[in-house]
N, C-alpha and C positions, 0 to 999 in steps of 0.2 A: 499403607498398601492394602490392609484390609477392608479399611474405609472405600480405598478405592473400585476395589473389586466388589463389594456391595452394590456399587453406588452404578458400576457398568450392568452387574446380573438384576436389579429391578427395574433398570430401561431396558434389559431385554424382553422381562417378566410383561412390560407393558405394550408390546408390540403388536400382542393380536386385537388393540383398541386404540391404538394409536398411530400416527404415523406422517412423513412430507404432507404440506398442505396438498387438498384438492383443486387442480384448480378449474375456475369456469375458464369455457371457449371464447378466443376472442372471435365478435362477429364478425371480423371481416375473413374469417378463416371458413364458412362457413360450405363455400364451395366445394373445400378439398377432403372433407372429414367423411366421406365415404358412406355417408348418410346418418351418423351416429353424428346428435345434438350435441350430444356431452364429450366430444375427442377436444384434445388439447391439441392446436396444431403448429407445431413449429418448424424451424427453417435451421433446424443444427445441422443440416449435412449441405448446405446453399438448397434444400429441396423443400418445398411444405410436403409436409406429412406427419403422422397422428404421432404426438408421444410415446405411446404404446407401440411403435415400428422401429423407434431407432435406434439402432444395435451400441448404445453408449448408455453411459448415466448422463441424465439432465436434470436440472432443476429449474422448474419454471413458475415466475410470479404474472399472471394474467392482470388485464387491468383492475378488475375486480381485488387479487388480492391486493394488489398495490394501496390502493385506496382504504382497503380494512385496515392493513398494516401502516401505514400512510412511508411506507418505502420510495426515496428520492434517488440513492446514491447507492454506488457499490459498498460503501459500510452497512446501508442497513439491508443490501440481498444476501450478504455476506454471511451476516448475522443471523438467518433466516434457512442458510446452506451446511449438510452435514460434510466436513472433511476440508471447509476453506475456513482457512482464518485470515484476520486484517490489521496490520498498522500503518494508520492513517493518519494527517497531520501533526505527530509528537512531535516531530524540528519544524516543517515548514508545510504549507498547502500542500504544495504539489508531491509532499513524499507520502508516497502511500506502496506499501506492497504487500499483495497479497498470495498467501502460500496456500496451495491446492496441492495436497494430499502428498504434502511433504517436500515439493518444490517451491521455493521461494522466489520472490524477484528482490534483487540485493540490489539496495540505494544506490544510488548513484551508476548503477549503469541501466541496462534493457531491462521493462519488465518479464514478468514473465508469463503474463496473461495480455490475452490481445482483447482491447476494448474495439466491438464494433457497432456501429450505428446507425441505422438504415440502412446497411449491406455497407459502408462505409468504414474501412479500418481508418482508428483514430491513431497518431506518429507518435504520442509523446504522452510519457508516463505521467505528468500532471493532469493529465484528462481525466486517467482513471476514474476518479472519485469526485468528481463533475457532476452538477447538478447539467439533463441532458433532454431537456423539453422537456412537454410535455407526454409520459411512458405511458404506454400499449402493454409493451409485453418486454421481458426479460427473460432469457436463457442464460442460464451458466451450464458450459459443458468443461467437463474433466478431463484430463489427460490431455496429451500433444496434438492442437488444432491446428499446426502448420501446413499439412497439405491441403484443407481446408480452408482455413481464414486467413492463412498468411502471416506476417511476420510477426514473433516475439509473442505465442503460441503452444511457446512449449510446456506449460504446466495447465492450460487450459483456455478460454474463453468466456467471454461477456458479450454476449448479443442484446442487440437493446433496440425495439422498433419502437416509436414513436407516430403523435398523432398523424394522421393525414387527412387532408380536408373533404368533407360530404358534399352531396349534395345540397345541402341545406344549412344555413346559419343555425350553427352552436355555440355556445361559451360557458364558462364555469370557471369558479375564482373559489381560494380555497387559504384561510389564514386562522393559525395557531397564536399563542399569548403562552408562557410557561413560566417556572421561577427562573429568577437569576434574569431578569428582563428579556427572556428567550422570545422570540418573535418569528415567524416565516410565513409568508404570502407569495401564493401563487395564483395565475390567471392565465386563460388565455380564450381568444376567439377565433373560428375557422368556420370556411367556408366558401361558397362558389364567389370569384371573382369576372368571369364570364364563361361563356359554353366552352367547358373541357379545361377549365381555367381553377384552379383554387389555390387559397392559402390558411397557414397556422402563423399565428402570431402568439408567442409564449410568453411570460416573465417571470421571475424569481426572484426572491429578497428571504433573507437573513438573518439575523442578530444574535449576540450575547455577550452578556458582560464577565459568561463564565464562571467559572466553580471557585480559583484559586485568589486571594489577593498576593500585592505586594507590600508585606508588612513593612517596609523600608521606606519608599517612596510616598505611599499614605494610605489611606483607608479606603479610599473609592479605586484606585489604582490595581487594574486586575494582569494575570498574565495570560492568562489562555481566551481573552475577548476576541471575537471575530467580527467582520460582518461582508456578505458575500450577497452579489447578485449575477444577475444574466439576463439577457433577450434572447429569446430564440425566434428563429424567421422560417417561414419554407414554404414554396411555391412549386404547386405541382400543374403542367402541362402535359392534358391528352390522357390523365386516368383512364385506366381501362380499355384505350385505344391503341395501335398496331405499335405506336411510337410514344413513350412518355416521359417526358425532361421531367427532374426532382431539384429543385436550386433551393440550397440551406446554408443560413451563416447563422452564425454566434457570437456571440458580444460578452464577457464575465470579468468580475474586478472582485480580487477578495483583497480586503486589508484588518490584518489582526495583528496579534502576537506571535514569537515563535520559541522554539526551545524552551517550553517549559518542563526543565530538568531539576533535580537534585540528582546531589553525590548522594551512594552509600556504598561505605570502606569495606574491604575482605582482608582484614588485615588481623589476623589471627591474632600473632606476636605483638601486638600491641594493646592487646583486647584487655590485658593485665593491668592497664595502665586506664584504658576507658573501656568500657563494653560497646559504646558503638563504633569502635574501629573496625567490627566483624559484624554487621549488620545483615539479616535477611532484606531482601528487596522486599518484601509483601508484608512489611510488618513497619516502613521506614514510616512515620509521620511527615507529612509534606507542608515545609515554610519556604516561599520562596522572599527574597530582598535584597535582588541586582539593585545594582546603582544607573544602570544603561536599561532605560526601557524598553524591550524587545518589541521590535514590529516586522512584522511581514510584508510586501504589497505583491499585488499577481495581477497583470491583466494577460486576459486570454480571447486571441479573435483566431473564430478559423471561417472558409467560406469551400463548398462545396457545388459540384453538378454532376448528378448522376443520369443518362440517358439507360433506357430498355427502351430493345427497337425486334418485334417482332418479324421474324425474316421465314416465315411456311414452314414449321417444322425446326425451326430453330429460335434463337434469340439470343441476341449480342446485348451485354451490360458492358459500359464504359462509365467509369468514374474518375473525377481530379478532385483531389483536395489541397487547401492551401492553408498552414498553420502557423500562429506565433504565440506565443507563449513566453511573457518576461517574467521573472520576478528575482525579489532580492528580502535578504533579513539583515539586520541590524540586530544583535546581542551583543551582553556582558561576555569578556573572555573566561579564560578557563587556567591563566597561567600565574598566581598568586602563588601556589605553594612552594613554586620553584627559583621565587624571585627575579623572573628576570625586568622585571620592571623597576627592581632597587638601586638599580646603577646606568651608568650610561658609557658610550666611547664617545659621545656627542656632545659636544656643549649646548646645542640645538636644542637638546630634547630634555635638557634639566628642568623644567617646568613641569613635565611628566612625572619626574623621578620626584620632587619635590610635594606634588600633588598627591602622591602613592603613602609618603611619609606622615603625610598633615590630614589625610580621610584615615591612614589606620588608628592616631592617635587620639582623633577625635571620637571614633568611634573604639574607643577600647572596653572591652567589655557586650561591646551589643549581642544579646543573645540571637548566633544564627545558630542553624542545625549542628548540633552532634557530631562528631566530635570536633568540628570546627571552635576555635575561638580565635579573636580579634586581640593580640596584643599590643604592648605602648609600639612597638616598630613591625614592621613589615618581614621581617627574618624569620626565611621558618624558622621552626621549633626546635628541627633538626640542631641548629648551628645557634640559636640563642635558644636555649630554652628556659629562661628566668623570664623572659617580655619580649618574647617571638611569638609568630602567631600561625595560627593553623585554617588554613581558608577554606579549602574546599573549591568548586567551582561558583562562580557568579554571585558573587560578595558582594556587601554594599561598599567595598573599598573600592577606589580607582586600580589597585595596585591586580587585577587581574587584567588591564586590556579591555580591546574592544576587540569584535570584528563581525566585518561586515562578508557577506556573501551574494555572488551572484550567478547562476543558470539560466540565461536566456536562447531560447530554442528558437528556428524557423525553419520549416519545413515544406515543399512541394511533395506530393505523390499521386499517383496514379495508377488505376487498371482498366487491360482491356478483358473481356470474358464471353468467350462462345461457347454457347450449350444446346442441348437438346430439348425443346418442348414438345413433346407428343408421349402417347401413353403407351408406348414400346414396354418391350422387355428389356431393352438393354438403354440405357440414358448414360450421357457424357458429357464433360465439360473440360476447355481448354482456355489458355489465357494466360499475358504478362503481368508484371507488375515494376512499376519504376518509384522511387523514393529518393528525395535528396536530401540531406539536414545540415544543417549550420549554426552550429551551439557554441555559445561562449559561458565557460563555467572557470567561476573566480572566488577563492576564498584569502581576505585579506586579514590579515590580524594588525592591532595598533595598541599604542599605549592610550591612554585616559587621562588628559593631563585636566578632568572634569568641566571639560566643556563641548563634550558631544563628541560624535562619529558622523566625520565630511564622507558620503557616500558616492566613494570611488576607489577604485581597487589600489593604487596608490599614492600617498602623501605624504609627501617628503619630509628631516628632520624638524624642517621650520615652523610646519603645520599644527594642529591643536591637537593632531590626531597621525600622528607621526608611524607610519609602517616599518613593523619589523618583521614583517615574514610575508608573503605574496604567492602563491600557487594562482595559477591565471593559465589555461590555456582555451583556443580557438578549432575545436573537432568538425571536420568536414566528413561526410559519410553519403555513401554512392550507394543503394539498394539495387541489384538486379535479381527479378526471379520469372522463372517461369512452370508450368503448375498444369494438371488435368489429371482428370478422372473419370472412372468407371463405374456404372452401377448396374449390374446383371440380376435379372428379375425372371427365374425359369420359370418360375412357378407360384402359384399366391402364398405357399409356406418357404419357401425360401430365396434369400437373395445373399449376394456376395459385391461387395466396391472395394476397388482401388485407386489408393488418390496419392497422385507422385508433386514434388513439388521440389526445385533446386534453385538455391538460395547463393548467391555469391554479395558480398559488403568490402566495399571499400571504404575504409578510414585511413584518415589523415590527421594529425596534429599538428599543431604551431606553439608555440610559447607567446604568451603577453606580457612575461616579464620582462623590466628593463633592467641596466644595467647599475645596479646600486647597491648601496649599502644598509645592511641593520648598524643603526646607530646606538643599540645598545650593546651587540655583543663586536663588532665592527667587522662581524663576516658576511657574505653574501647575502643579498632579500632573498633569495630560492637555495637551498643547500645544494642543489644541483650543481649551481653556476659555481662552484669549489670546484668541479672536475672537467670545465671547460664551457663553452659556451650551451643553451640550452639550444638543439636543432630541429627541424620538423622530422616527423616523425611518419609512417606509413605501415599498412598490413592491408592483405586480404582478407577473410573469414568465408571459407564457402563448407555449403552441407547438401546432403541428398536429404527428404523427408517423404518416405514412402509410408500409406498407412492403410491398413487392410480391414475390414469390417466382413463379418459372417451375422448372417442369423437366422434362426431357422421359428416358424409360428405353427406349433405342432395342433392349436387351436387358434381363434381371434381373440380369445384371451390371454394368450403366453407366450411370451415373446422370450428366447433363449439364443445369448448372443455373447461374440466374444470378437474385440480389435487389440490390433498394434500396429504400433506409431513408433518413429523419431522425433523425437522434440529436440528445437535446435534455437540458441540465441548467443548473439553475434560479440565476439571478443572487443577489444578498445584499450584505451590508454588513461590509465590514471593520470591526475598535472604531473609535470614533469619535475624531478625533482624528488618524489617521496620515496623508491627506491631508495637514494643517498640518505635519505634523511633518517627513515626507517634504522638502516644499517650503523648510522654512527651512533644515534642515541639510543637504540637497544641491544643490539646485535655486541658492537664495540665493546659498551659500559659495560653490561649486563649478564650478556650473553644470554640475552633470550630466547635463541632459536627460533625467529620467525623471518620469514621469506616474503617478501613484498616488489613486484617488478612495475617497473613504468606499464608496462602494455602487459594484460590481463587474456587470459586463454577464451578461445569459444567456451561456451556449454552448451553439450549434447546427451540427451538420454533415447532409451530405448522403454517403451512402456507396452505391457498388458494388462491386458482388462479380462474379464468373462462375468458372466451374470446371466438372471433372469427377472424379467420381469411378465406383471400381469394383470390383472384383476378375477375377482370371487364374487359371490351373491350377487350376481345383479349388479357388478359394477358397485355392488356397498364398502367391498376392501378391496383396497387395492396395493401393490404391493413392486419395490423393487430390491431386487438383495445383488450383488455384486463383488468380488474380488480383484483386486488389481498387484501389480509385481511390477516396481521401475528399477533399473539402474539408469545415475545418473555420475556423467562424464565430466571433469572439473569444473563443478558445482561455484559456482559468482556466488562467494561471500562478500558482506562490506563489513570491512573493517574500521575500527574507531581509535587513533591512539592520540595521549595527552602526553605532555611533557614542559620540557623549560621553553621547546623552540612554539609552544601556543597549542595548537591542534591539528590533524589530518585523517580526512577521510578517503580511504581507498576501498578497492577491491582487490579481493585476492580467488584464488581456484580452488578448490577442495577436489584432488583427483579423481576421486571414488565413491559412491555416495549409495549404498542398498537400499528401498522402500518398500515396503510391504503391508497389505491392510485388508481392510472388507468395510465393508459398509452395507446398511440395510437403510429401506423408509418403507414406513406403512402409512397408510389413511384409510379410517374407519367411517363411515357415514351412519349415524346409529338410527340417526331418524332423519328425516325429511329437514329439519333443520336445524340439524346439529352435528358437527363433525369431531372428529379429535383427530388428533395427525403424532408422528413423532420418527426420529431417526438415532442410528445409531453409525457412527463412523470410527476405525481401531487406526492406527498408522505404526508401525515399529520400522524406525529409518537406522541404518549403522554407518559412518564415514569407516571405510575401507583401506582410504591412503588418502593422506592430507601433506602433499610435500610442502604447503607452508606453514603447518604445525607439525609436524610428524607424529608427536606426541599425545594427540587425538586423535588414534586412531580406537575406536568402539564406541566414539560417544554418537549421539542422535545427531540429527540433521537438525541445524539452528531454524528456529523460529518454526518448527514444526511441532501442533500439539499430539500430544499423546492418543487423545480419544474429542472428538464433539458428541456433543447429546442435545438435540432437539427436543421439546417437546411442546404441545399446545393443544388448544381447542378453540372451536368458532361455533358462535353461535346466532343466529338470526332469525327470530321467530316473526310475524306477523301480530303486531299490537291490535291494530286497525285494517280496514282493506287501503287504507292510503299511506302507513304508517309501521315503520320494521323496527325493531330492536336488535342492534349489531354489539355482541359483547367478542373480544377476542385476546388469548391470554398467550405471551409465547416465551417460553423460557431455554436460554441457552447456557447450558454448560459447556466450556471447555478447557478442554485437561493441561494437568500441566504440559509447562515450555521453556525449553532452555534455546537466546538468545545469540548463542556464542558458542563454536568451536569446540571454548575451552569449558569445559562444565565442573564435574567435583574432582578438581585438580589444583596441587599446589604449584606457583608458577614464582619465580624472581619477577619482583618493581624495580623501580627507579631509585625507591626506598630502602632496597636490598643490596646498592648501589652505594647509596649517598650513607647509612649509617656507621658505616667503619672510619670514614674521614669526616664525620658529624664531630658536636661537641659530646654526642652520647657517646661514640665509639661501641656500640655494640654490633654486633655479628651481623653479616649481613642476612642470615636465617631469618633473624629477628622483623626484617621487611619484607617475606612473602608474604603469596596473599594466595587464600583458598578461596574457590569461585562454587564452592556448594551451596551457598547461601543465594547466587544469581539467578536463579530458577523460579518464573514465575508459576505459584501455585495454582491449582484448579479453581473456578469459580465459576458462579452461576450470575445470570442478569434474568430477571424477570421482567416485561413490558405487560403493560395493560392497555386496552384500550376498551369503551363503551359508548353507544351514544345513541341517537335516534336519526332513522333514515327515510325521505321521502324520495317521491321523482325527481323533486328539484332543491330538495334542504337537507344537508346535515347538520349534527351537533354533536359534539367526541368529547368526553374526556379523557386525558392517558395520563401514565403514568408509566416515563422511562425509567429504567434501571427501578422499578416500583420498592424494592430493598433495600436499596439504597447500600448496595454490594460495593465496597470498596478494594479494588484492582488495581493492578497498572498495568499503562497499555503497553510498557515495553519495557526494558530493561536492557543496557549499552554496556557490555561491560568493556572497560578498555584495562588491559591483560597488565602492562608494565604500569600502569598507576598504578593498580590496585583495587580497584571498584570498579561500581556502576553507574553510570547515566539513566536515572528512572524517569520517566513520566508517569504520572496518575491518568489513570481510568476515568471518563464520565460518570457522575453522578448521579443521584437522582434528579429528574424533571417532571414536574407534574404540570398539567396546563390542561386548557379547554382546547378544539378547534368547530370551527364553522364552516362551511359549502354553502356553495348555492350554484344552479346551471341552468342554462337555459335552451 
């Protein structure tokens, strides 16, 4: 603690020289900046206007920084942003969620940040973290952008504009080399196709063979390899004229790895017998050595048309978009320790069971991780413990399973929007929005009878890869909203808007499972189908989202301003099924007091803000400080549990959820070319009522850190008159984070369960499990970059994670096992890159 509280009071100490990057103006903003060269102009309220006027915190990377920082993706603005943090790819692409300022967006259902793109809301949380053309300019706004920018909004926004085509043929291509065969190249060319006519043509590429191997499988064999590309398109008709169509599609295909996890135990009462049955998450050593090579694949097409049609004093935008988004993972199971792959009801599937017998004895002895070990038989420990064995998850045995996953989204949407163009005091904007989706999300587990995973959600005893457990459902969802607002402008120091927005969602469910059996325990493939047949399923979800903005400019340097919002995101249905399943394997056995429903509540919050911001000397500091207050209304956690029936991911509600913080950012300009920048962000969140824990109630909001701390410098001096020298240094601290609910609590396993009728016979005390060690620690990442800059050539060195800070990006604890599900942190990367544009 004292460490920590040092470590917050000398980032404060450094504030009057440091602070948020500065950023340059983009040119094409150049109209609206009120005659001041150096105004930032952005589009956070649908309006351009100066950064310095909008009554919010923004964070904004201009093209300029983009390019210093060489920033693609929401990880790396993220990383860049004080009070947002990011987990991104640890299971698959497309999971990425990121928490602003103590709101989270929980896997598997609605983010909680709305990605938009060229005035464009994107439908589906795999986009999030999308490489997204070629970037202009990027805003992150805070707090609940729903009467604003529309759906799934409630903890903030990503605005993101992209190139658009000139007058004149331009291009530039732009490719990195790093260790670990890290590779990315981008290009693109734009430009007039005929009078009033233009286009961008963009593309992107990829690689890595990644940090981790698989000591199992062989030496070249990695788990966290990727390699991802994309096309971007876009054709603009009538720039600048009464009437202008924007027509954009997108092409992208990632195929890597996925879940790359280790266990680590919280198993106190066993700690006597090994010390890593209690292991800290930030201290585990990480070997991976499945037997099932994890792979991912994702492809993603969306296509777009955006019209602005100026109507004398007004102007109507209409937009459609059209999305699809597949993907699927293949991994090693997770169900070894509980045996249920050691028997069968099936004669069918003896080939599995026999194949689980003959990988563990061959492999007896193979050093995996702590406190795992590989006995002569497949019996836990619990019930043989002379030559039983202790796996852990994603063994080189068969005797965990497979399973295979799938999420495939498609989606229509659209809006219409009429506003006010002229330079009134009062401006308004009015308009619908319609959205349709049709998602199929399937998680299959099977046995390993070692000869692959046939990818399909189910296959039957006969098969090589025989299912015993199936969650499979088909969600339909119907968006309607509609939305307007006010902007009153009495006077040049003060203005006041109000922006309404009413949201209603129709979902629907179906089941994909069919009517069959697990052939190893001979009960139902869905635990559900025990209490009947599985039936469609349906809900409404509607919200009001009214949000108010004050601010008053007592000079043109100070801007002192304060809003509130509702932030609102739309309820849904877990597969069907996990309700029962939940209840008998923990609830029944255990008694673990946790609550899990087929269909999952809205969440809604209520947020303020107030601050000031400003500039000093001459525009040399400049400065924005802020406070903000949310309550937040049954809060969408995802939960993780393991057991004998494989694995299940749901969500649950957190009724009540307090947020409170401050945030500051300064930037210093010391000389003409030399900046230093830095930020300080606090968060103290407390769960309030948690009726699907009860028992957590005072701990923090999950996956919310304590504090961020930014800091940096940039530097670019003039070598030559034709020749820059660009050094730039950016270090992020961020604080600890607890993952989970449950945090420094003792809670009953499965293990607390199973030991009284084991061959141990000891108490069931003896298998709780303390989750104070699940807490990821504070750490810092340092980035580097340096290189030489002409009109038309660069040359970069960098140098990611330059310390080569060893972290993990997340930490899963699943409550009734007993641990956690970690993945490791990126590493370091050091590489060259190159430019050239024309």
């Amino acid at each position: 603690m004292r460490s920590t509280n040092w470590l917050i009071s000398a980032s404060v100490a450094v504030f009057a020289m440091t602070g948020s990057p500065a950023m340059a103006q983009d040119a094409g903003a150049a109209a609206t900046n009120d005659g001041d060269p150096s105004a930032i102009i952005v589009t956070a309220r649908r309006l351009s206007e100066r950064l310095q006027d909008v009554p919010a915190s923004v964070s904004v990377l201009t093209a300029a920084d983009l390019q210093t920082t060489g920033a693609e993706r929401a990880q790396d603005f993220v990383q860049l942003t004080p009070g947002v943090t990011i987990v991104t790819g640890t299971a698959e692409a497309g999971d990425t969620q990121i928490n602003i300022r103590g709101i989270n967006g929980a896997r598997d259902a609605e983010s909680s940040v709305a990605l938009v793109v060229d005035g464009i809301l994107k439908t589906n949380t795999a986009q999030l973290n999308q490489q997204q053309g070629t970037l202009q300019q990027v805003e992150i706004l805070k707090g609940p952008q729903g009467a604003i920018y529309g759906r799934n909004a409630a903890a903030g926004a990503i605005v993101v504009q992209t190139l658009k085509p000139g007058s004149e043929f331009e291009g530039a291509a732009r490719a990195s080399y790093g260790e670990n065969n890290t590779f990315m190249g981008t290009a693109y060319v734009a430009g007039p196709l005929a009078d009033n006519v233009g286009a961008v043509l963009s593309g992107y590429y990829s690689s890595t063979d990644g940090f981790f191997k698989n000591i199992y499988l062989n030496d070249s064999s990695t788990v966290d390899q990727k390699k991802d590309w994309s096309v971007d398109g876009r054709v603009m008709v009538g720039r600048d004229t009464a009437t202008q169509l924007d027509i954009k599609a997108r092409y992208g295909e990632f195929h890597g790895a996925s879940l790359p996890f280790n266990a680590a135990f919280h198993l106190p009462g066993f700690a006597a017998v090994n010390p890593a049955f209690n292991e800290n998450v930030n201290a585990h050593p990480f070997h991976f050595y499945n037997n099932i090579p994890a792979t991912n694949d994702q492809t993603s097409f969306d296509v777009s048309a955006k019209l602005d049609q100026q109507l004398g004093g007004m102007k109507l935008v209409a937009w459609l978009l059209y999305s699809n988004v597949k993907q699927d993972l293949v991994a090693d199971g997770t169900s070894a320790d509980f045996g249920r792959y050691i028997s069968a009801v099936d004669p069918a599937v003896d080939s599995s069971v026999n194949a689980c017998f003959n990988s563990t004895a061959a492999l007896t002895g193979f050093p995996v991780n702590q406190p795992a070990f590989i006995g002569q038989i497949p019996v836990p420990f619990l019930f043989a413990p002379a030559n039983g064995s202790t796996f852990g998850p994603y063994s080189p045995t068969t005797c965990d399973g497979t399973q295979y996953q799938v999420r495939n989204q498609e989606d229509i949407s659209g809006e219409i929007r009429l506003m006010s163009d002229h330079g009134g005091p009062l401006q308004w904007q009015v308009g619908a929005y319609y959205l349709h989706i049709n998602r199929k999300v399937g998680v299959s587990l099977g046995a390993d009878s070692g000869q692959g995973v046939i990818k399909q959600l189910y296959n039957p005893p006969t098969s090589v890869n025989p299912t015993s457990l199936l969650l499979a459902d088909n969600f339909k969802t119907d968006v309607y909203a509609g939305f307007g607002s006010l902007e009153w402008k009495p006077s040049a120091q003060f203005r006041a808007g109000l922006a309404l927005r009413y949201d209603i969602e129709d979902r629907k469910s179906a089941s994909l499972v069919p009517t069959a059996t697990d052939p190893f325990t001979g009960g139902p493939i869905n635990p559900g189908q025990a209490f009947g047949p599985l039936t469609p399923k349906s809900a409404r979800f509607e919200q009001f989202e009214p949000k108010i903005t004050l601010n008053w400019e007592p000079s043109p340097n100070v801007n002192l301003y304060a809003n509130w919002g509702i932030g609102f995101k739309s309820g849904g249905f877990n597969n069907q099924g996990s309700a029962a399943l939940i209840d008998a394997n923990f609830n029944q056995f255990i008694n673990a007091g946790v609550t899990i429903n087929d269909q999952y509540k809205k969440e809604w919050s209520s947020a303020w803000e107030a601050g000031i911001k400003g500039s000093m000397l001459d525009d040399h500091l400049t400065f924005d400080l802020a406070g903000y207050y949310t309550r937040v209304h049954d809060m969408q956690f995802f939960e993780f549990f393991v057991g004998s029936f494989g694995l299940l991911r749901v969500v649950s509600n957190i009724d009540l959820v307090d947020i409170k913080g401050a945030e500051a950012n300064v930037t210093a300009r010391l000389i003409r070319n030399w900046k230093v920048y830095g930020s300080l962000n606090v968060t103290d969140s407390k769960i309030l009522k948690n009726s699907s824990r009860p028992y957590t109630v005072g701990n923090k909001s999950p996956y919310t850190a304590d504090y961020t701390i930014n800091l940096g410098t940039e530097l670019d001096p003039d070598l030559t008159d034709t020749i820059k020298l660009v050094v730039r240094a950016d270090y992020r601290i961020t604080g600890p984070t607890w993952f989970h609910t449950v945090q420094n609590q003792t809670r009953p396993t499965l293990f607390s369960g199973l030991l009284p009728i084991s061959a141990l016979a000891l108490p069931s005390s003896v298998g709780d499990a303390n989750f104070a060690a699940a807490r990821r620690d504070a750490f810092g990442v340092l980035n580097l970059r340096a290189g030489l800059k002409t009109d038309h050539f660069t040359i970069t060195v960098f140098a990611d994670n330059a310390l080569d800070r060893k972290y993990i990006a997340e930490a899963i604890p699943a409550i009734e096992f007993g641990g956690s599900f970690i993945s490791p942190g990126a590493r370091r990367t050091i590489g060259v890159e190159i430019g050239a544009k024309f």
